[in-house]
C-alpha positions as CSV (number, residue, x, y, z in Angstrom):
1,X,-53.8,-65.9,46.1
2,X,-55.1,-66.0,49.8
3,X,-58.5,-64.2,50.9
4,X,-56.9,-61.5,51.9
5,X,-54.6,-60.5,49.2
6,X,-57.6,-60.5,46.8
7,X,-59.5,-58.3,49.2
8,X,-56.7,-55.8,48.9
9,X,-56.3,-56.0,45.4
10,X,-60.0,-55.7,45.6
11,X,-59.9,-52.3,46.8
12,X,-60.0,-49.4,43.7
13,X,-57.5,-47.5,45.8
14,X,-53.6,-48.3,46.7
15,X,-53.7,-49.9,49.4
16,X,-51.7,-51.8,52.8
17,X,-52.1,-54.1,55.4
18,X,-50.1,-53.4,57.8
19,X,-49.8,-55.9,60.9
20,X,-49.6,-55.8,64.7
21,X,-46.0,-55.6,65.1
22,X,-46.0,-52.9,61.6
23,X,-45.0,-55.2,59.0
24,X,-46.9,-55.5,55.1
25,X,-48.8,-58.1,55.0
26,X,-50.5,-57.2,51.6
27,X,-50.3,-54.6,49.1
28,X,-52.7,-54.3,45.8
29,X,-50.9,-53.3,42.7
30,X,-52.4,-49.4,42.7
31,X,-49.9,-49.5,45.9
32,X,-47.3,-50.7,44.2
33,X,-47.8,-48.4,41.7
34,X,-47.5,-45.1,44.0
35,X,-45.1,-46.4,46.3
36,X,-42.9,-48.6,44.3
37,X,-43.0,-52.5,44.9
38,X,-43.6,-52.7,48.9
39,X,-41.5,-55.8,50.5
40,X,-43.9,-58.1,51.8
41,X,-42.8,-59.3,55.3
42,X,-40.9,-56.0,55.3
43,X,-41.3,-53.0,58.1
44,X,-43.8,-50.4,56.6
45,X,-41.3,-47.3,57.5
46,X,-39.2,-49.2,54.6
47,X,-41.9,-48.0,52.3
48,X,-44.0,-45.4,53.6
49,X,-41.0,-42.7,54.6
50,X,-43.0,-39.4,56.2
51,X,-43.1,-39.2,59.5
52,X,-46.6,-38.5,59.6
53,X,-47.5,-41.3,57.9
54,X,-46.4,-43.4,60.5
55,X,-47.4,-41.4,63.2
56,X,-51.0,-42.1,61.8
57,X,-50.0,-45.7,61.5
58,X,-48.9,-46.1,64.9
59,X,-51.7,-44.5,66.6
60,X,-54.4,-46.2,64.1
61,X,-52.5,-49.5,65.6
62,X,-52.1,-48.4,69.1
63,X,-55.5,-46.8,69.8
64,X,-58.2,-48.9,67.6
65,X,-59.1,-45.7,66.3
66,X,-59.4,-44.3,62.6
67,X,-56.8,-41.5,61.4
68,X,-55.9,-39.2,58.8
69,X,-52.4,-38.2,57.2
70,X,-51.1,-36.9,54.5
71,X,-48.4,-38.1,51.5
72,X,-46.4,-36.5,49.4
73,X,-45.0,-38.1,46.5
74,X,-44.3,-38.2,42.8
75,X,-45.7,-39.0,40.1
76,X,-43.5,-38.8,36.1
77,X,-41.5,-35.6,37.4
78,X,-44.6,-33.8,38.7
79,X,-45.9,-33.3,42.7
80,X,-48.5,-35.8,43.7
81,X,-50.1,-35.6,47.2
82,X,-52.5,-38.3,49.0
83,X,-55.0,-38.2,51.6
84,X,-53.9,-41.5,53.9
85,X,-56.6,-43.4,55.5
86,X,-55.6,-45.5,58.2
87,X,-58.6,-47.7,59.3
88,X,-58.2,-50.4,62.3
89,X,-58.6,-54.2,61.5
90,X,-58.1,-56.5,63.7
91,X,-55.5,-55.8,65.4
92,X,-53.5,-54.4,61.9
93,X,-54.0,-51.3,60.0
94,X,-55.8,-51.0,56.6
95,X,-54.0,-48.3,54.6
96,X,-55.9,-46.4,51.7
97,X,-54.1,-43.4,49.6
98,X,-56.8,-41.1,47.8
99,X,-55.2,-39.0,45.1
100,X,-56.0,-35.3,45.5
101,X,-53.0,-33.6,43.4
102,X,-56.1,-32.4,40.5
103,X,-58.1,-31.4,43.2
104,X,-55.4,-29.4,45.1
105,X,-54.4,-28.0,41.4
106,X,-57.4,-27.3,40.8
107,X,-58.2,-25.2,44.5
108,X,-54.1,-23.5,43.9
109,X,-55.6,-22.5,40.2
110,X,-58.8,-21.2,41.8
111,X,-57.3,-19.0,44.3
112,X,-54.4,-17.4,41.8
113,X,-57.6,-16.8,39.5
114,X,-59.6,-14.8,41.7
115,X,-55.9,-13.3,42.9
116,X,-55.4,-12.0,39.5
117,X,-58.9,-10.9,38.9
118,X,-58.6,-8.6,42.0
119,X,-55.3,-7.1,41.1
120,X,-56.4,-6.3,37.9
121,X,-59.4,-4.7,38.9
122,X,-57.7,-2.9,41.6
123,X,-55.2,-0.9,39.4
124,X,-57.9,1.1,37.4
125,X,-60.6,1.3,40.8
126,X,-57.1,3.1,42.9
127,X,-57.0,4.6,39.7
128,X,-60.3,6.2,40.0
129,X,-60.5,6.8,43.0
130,X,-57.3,9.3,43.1
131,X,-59.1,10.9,40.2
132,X,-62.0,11.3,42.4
133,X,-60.7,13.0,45.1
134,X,-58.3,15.5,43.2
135,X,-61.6,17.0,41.0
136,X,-63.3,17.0,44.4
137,X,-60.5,18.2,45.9
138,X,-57.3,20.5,44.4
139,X,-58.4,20.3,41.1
140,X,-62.1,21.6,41.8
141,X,-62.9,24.1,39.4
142,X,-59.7,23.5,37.1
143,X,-61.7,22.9,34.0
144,X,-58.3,21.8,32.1
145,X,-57.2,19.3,34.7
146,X,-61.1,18.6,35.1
147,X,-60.9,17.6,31.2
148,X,-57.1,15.8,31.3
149,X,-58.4,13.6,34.4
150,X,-61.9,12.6,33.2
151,X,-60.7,11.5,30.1
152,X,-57.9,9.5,32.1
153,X,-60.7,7.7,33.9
154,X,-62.7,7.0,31.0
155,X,-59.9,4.9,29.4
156,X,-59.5,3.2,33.0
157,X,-63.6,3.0,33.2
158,X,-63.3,1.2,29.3
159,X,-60.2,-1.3,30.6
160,X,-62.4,-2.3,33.6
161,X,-64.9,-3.2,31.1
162,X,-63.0,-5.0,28.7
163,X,-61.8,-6.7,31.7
164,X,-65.2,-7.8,32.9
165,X,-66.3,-8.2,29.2
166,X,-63.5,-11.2,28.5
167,X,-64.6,-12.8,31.9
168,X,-67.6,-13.4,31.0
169,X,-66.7,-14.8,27.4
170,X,-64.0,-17.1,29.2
171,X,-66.3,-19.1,31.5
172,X,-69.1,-18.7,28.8
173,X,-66.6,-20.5,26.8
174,X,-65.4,-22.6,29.8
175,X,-69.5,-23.5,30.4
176,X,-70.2,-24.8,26.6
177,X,-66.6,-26.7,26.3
178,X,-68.2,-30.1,26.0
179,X,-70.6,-29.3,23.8
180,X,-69.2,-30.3,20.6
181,X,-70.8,-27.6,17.6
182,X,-73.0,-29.3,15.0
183,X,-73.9,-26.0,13.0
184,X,-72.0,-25.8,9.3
185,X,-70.3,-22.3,8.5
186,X,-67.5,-20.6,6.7
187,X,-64.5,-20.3,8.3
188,X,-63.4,-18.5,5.3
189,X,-66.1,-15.7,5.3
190,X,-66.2,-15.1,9.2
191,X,-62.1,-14.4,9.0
192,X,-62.8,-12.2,5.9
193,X,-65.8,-10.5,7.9
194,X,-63.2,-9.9,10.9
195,X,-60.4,-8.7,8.9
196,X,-62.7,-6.3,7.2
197,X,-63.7,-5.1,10.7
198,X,-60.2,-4.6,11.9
199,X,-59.0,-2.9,8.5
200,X,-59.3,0.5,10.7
201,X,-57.8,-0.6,14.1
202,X,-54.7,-1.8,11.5
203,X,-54.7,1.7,10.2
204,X,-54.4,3.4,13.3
205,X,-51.6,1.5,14.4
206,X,-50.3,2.0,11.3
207,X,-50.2,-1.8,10.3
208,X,-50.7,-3.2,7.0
209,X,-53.1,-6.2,7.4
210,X,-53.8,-8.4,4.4
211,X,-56.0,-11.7,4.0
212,X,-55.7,-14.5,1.4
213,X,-58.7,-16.4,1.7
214,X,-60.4,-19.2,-0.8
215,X,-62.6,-18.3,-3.2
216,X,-64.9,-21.5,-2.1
217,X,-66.6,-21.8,1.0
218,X,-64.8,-23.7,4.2
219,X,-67.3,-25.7,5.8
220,X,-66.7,-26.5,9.5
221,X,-69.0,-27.5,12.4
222,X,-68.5,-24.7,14.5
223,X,-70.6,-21.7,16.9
224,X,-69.7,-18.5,14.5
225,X,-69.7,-16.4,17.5
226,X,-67.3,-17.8,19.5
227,X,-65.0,-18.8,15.7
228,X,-65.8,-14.7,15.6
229,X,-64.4,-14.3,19.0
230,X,-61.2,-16.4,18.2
231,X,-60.4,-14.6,14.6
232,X,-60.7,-11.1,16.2
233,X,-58.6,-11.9,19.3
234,X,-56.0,-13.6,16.8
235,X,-55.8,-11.0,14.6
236,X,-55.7,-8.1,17.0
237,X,-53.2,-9.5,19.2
238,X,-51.3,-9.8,15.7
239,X,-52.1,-5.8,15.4
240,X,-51.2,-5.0,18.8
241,X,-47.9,-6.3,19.4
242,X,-46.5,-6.7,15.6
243,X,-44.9,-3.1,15.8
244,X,-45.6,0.5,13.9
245,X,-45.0,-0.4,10.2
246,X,-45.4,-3.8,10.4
247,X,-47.1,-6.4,8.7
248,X,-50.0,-8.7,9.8
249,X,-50.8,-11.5,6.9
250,X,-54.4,-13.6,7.4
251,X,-55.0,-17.2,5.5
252,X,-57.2,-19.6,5.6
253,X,-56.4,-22.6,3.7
254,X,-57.7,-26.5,3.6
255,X,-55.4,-29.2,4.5
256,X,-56.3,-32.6,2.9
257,X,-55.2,-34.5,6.2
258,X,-54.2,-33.2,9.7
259,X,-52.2,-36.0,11.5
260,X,-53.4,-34.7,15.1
261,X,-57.0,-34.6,13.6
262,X,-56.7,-37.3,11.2
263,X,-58.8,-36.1,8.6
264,X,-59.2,-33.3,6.9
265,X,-58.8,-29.8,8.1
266,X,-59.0,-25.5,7.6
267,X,-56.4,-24.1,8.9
268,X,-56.3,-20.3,10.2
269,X,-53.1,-18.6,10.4
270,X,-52.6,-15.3,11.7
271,X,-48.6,-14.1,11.0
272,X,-46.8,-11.2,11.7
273,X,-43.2,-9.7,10.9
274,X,-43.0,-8.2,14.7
275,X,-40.1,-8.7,17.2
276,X,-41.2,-12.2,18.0
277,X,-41.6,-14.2,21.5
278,X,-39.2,-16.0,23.1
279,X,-39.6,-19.6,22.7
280,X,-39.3,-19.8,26.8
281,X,-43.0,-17.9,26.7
282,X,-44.3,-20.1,24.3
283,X,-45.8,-22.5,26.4
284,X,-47.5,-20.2,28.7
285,X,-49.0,-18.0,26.6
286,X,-52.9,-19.5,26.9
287,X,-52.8,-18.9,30.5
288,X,-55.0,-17.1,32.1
289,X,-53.6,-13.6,32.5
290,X,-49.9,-14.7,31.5
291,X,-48.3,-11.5,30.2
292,X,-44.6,-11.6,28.7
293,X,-44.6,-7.7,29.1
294,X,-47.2,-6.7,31.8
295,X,-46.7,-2.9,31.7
296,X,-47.0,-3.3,27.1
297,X,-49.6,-5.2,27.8
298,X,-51.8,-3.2,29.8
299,X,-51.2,0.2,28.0
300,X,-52.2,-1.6,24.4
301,X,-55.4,-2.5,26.8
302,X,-54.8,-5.8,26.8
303,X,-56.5,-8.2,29.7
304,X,-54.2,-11.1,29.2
305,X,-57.0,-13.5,28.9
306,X,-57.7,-12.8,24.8
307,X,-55.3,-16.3,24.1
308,X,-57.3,-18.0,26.8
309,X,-60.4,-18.0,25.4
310,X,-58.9,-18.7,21.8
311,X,-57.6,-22.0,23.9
312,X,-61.2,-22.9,24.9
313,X,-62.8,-22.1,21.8
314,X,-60.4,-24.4,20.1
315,X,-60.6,-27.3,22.3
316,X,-64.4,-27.1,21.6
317,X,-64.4,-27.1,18.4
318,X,-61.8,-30.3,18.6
319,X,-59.0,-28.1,17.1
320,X,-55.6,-27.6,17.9
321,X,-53.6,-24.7,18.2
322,X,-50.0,-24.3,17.7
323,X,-47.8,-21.5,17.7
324,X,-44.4,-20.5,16.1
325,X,-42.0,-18.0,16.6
326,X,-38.6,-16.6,17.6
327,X,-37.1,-13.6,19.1
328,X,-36.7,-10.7,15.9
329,X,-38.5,-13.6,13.3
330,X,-41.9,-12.6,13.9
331,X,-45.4,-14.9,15.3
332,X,-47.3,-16.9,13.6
333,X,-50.6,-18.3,15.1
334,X,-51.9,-21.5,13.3
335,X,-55.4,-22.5,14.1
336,X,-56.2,-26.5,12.7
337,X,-59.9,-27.1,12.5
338,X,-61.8,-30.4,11.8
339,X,-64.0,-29.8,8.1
340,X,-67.6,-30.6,7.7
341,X,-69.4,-31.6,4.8
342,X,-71.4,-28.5,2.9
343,X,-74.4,-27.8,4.3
C-alpha cells in the first residue's frame, strides 16, 4: 500500500483523490461503500454522476480553492444525501462525503412536528374566536345561544388542553428515554388500578371492560407513572374506538421467556372486538399525530399522540410493543415487559 492510499483509507469519511487531469487516484473503502467500487485510473464523472459534484470538482481543481456540493444517493432502498467537500491538494482534489440523511430526517421530522402542532391548535383557537365574536356580536343578549356556544367552547377550551397536556408528557417521556427505571412495581396492580378508573368512561360508551389479572404480584423495573400513563392510553384508546356494545378484555400475564427480550417477561394486552385496523395503518400508528380517521378521531377528543407516548414509554422501559389486528377482527395491543426480581 503506497503513502497515499493509507492516508485515504486513513480518513474516517469516504473519501477521493482525484488528479490533475480528473482521474481516481485513491479511494478508501467508506468510498467504495457509498459509491460502489470506484475504478482506479478511471475518469471521476464514471463514479461521481451529479452535475454538481463535478462542477465542485472542477472548480476545486481549476481555482485552488475549497468548495461545497451536495450528493444524493442511496442507501438499502432508502434516500441518503452527502455534504461533498472538495479540498485542493497539490494540484488534485481531496474528496470527503459527510452523511447528513439523520440529520436532514431529523430537521424534515422537526418542521412537520411543529406543522402539526399549529394546525391542531389552530382548529379549536378559529374555533373560539368565531364564538367570540358572535356572543359579542349577533348573539349578544341571546341567553340560549349564549349557553349552546359557551358550552361549544368549553369542550374546544378542554381539547386544547388535552392537546398541550400530551405534549408535555411526550417530550417528558422523550427527555427520560435513556434513563433505564430501577424502581420494582406491580404491573399487575397499576393495570387493575387503571381499569378500575376507566370502569365509568366504559360505561358511558356503553362498553363492557373486563380484566384478568394474577393473583401474585408482577414485579418489573419500571416509573409507575409513566406504566400509569401507558395502561390508561391503552385501554382508552381500546374504549374509544372498539364501538357501542363492544367489548374491551385487559390481562396481564408472565411469560417464562420473551425471544426479543430473552428472558423473562409480563406481558399487557389490551383487546377489543371493534371493527379492526387495516393492516396498511399498522405501522404508522406510533406516529406522532398519525390518525387513520382524523375527523373520528378528533370528535372522540383524541390528540393523535396517546400511541406515541406508549412507544416511548416502552422503549424506556426496554419493552416491545406489537400490535395485531384486521379489518372487522378486532385490536389487540400486546405490551412485553422485562421482569424484575421482588422487591
Amino acid at each position: 500500500m503506497t503513502d497515499i492510499d493509507a492516508l485515504i483509507q486513513a480518513i474516517p469519511l469516504p473519501a477521493l483523490l482525484i488528479g490533475r487531469d480528473l482521474r481516481i487516484l485513491a479511494a478508501n473503502a467508506d468510498a467504495a461503500a457509498v459509491l460502489g467500487a470506484p475504478s482506479i485510473g478511471g475518469h471521476v464523472a464514471m463514479t461521481l454522476r451529479q452535475p454538481d459534484v463535478l462542477d465542485a470538482i472542477e472548480a476545486c481543481r481549476r481555482t485552488g480553492a475549497p468548495s461545497q456540493a451536495r450528493h444524493r444517493g442511496d442507501d438499502a432502498g432508502q434516500d441518503a444525501n452527502y455534504d461533498v467537500s472538495c479540498t485542493p491538494l497539490d494540484g488534485g482534489v481531496l474528496v470527503c462525503l459527510s452523511d447528513i440523511s439523520r440529520a436532514m430526517q431529523t430537521d424534515r421530522m422537526r418542521r412537520e412536528f411543529v406543522a402539526n402542532v399549529s394546525h391542531e391548535l389552530r382548529t379549536p383557537l378559529t374555533a373560539l374566536t368565531g364564538f367570540i365574536e358572535t356572543l359579542r356580536g349577533p348573539a349578544r343578549g341571546d341567553v340560549a345561544a349564549s349557553d349552546r356556544f359557551l358550552a361549544i367552547m368549553q369542550d374546544e377550551a378542554a381539547r386544547m388542553e388535552r392537546l398541550v397536556q400530551d405534549l408535555l408528557s411526550l417530550s417528558r417521556v422523550e427527555g427520560q428515554e435513556r434513563q433505564r427505571p430501577k424502581k420494582s412495581v406491580d404491573l399487575g396492580a397499576i393495570a387493575g388500578a387503571v381499569v378500575s378508573a376507566l370502569g365509568a368512561v366504559a360505561e358511558a360508551a356503553e362498553v363492557t371492560l373486563s380484566s384478568d389479572l394474577p393473583d401474585a404480584p408482577l414485579y418489573i423495573p419500571g416509573d409507575p407513572d409513566q406504566l400509569r400513563q401507558l395502561c390508561t392510553n391503552l385501554i382508552e384508546n381500546a374504549v374509544k374506538y372498539g364501538g357501542q356494545g363492544g367489548r374491551v378484555e385487559v390481562s396481564v400475564t408472565p411469560e417464562a421467556h420473551h425471544p426479543a427480550l430473552r428472558g423473562p417477561a409480563a406481558i399487557l394486552s389490551v383487546r377489543d372486538n371493534g371493527a379492526g385496523i387495516d393492516p396498511i395503518h399498522i405501522p404508522r400508528l406510533t406516529e406522532r399525530f398519525y390518525r387513520i380517521d382524523s375527523h373520528r378521531s378528533r370528535q372522540m377528543g383524541g390528540t393523535g399522540l396517546g400511541l406515541a407516548i406508549v412507544k416511548h414509554i416502552v422503549s424506556r422501559h426496554r419493552g416491545r410493543l406489537a400490535i395485531h389486528s384486521a379489518l372487522g377482527e378486532g385490536s389487540e395491543f400486546r405490551v412485553a415487559l422485562p421482569m424484575a426480581d421482588a422487591p
